[in-house]
C-alpha positions in Angstrom: 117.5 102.0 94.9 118.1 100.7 98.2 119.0 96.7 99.7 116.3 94.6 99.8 113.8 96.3 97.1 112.4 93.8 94.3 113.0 94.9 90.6 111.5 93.5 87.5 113.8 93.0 84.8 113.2 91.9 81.5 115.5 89.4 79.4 117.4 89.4 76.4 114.6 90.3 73.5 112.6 92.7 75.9 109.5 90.3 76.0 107.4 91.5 78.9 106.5 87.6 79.5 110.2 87.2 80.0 111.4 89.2 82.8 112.6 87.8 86.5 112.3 89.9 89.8 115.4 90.4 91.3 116.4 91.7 95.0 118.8 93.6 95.7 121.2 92.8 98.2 124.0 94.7 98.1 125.6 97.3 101.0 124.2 100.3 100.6 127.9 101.8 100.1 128.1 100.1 96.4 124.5 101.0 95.8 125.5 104.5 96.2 128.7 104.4 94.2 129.9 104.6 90.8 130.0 100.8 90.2 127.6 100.3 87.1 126.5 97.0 88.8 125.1 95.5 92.3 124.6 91.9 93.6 121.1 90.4 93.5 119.3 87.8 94.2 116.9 85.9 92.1 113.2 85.2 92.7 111.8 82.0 91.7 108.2 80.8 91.8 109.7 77.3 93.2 111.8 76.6 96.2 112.8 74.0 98.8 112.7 75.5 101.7 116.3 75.6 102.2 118.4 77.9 104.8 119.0 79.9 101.5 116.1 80.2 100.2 113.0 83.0 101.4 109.9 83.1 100.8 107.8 86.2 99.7 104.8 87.1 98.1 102.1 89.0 97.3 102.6 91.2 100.3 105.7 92.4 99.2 104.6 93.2 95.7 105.1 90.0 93.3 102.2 88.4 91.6 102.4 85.2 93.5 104.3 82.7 96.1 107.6 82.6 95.3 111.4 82.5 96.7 114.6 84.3 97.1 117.5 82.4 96.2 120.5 83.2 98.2 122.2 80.9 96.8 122.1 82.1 93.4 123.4 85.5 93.6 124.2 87.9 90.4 125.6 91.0 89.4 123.1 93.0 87.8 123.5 96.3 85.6 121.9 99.4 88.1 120.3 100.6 84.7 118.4 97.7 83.8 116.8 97.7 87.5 114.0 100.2 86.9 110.9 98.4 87.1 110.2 99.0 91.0 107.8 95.7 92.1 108.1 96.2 95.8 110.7 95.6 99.1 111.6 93.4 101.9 110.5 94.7 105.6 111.0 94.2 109.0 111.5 90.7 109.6 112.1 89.4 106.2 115.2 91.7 106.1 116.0 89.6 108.9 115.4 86.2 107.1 117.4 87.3 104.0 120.4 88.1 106.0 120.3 85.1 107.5 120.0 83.2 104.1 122.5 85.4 102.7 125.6 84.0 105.7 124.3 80.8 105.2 124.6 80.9 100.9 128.4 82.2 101.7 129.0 80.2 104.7 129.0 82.9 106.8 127.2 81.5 110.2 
């Protein structure tokens, strides 16, 4: 598991139709530590365009359009991230960090 890789997780009830994708977006020090959980963020098929808010798509794995919500963020169990979908490169890395100051006020 590393930051910025897209998981697939599946809700209460394990109905495939009800999953969300999740980044992660924690340092790479917690991801490698005992903690059971790490801090992602959601991906939605809607967004705003807001300074919070990336978008990604196919090319990174995901079915369709859709948006990272910085501003949103959630602790997730590290065993129920195990349906790999795909990862952030380059300059989207770039774009989430930036949307990630901006969600804590960071800028």
């Amino acid at each position: 598991m590393r930051r910025g890789e897209f998981y697939r997780v599946k809700k209460a009830g394990g109905d495939l139709h009800n999953s969300r994708a999740f980044v992660v977006v924690s340092q790479p020090a917690l991801i490698d530590s005992r903690f059971s959980t790490v801090v992602c963020a959601p991906i939605y098929a809607r967004g705003h365009g807001l300074s919070t808010q990336v978008p990604v798509g196919p090319e990174q794995g995901l079915k369709h359009d859709s948006w990272i919500m910085c501003d949103n963020l959630v602790s997730v169990q590290k065993g129920r991230l195990t349906d790999y979908v795909g990862s952030l490169t380059g300059s989207l890395a770039s774009q989430l960090n930036r949307a990630l100051r901006s969600a804590l006020d960071l800028l």
